[in-house]
C-alpha positions, 0 to 999 in steps of 0.5 A: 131137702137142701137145693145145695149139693154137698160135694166134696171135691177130691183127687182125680186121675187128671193128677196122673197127668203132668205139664202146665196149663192156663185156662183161657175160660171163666171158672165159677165165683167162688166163696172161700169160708171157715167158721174158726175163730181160734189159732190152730195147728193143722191136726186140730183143724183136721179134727174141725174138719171132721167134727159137727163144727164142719157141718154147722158150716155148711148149714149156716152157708146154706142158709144165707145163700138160699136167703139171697136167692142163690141157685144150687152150687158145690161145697169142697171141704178144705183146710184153709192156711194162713200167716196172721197180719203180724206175721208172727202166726200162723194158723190152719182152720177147717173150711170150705168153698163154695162153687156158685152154680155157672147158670147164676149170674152174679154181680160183683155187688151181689157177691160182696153182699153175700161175702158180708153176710157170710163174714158176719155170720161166721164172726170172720174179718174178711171173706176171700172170693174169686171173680171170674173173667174170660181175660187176664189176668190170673187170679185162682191157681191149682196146683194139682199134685202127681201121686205118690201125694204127701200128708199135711204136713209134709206138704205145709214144709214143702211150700216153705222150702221151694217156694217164695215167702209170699206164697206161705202166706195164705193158700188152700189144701183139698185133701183125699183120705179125709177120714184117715188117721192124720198122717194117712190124709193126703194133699191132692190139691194146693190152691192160690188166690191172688194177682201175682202168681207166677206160674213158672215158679210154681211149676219149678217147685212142683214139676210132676204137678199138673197146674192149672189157672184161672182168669179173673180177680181174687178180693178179701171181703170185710164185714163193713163191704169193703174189698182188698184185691189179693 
């Protein structure tokens, strides 16, 4: 039996409640994965999502985390966006985080060792992972959407149109009704990672959405160990 609890993180009633807050306290580290190596739209990334390749994921996941001693942690399944580094494409894959346990202590060098392996195994350039911090600045934001939520869809056209191009460029969707037909999935969830989120902004383009902050830094990984603060 796995030590890794395999816990998909969904909506909450806390998306009932509005206003913005940012969190003074440190979150957990955090590995942001998918095993897609292909351009994909949305619909085919959910059918990943749903698929055998999903649970490949975790396995591979957890084997490289039990390798390095990692003690048990949570898995939120995720649809992962991103524009290509040529700014030409854009793709959506299935993917996952992975919550380190907050009774672990991680080094940064412990969490690159891990994001290399983990990039190397899944035959990705890079790993995104957040660092937590108890000081600024801000590097993981959730913006957790009032109901009624829109599909994925939807919710894809409404960061285009209300926010800056920038924030287009790479982000997360935690959904609910996971199993649903694809229109019937719902976004209860959208995610940053970066230095240079502006909340307010992000509050004016979802004013019933209740937004919530972490402090620390955010870091893409790349297989040779070399790091890139987002």
């Amino acid at each position: 039996m796995s030590i890794f609890k395999s816990n998909q993180i969904g909506c909450i009633a806390l998306s009932l409640v509005l206003g913005i807050i940012s969190s003074a306290y440190a979150a957990v580290p955090q590995f942001f994965l998918s095993n897609n190596t292909q351009i994909l739209d949305a619909k085919a990334a959910l059918g990943r999502l749903n698929s055998a390749a999903q649970r490949q994921l975790q396995d591979s996941t957890i084997e490289i985390l039990q390798r390095n001693h990692t003690e048990q942690g949570k898995f939120a399944n995720i649809l992962g966006h991103y524009t290509m580094a040529n700014q030409l494409k854009s793709t959506t894959e299935n993917g996952e985080i992975f919550y380190a346990s907050p009774l672990q202590k991680f080094s940064k060098q412990q969490i690159i060792t891990v994001a290399t392996q983990l990039s190397e195994r899944f035959r990705q350039e890079s790993v995104a992972v957040f660092i937590p911090s108890n000081q600024p600045p801000i590097g993981d934001v959730l913006v957790i959407l009032a109901s009624p939520e829109g599909n994925i869809t939807d919710t894809i056209q409404v960061i285009r149109k209300r926010l800056p191009s920038s924030y287009s460029h790479a982000f997360s969707l935690h959904l609910k009704n996971l199993h649903s037909g694809f229109n019937q999935v719902k976004v209860c969830k959208i995610e940053w990672l970066g230095s240079k989120l502006n909340l307010a902004i992000l509050k004016k383009a979802f004013p019933k959405a209740k937004i919530i902050s972490h402090y620390g830094k955010a870091y893409l990984i790349y297989r040779n160990g070399q790091t890139k603060l987002l």
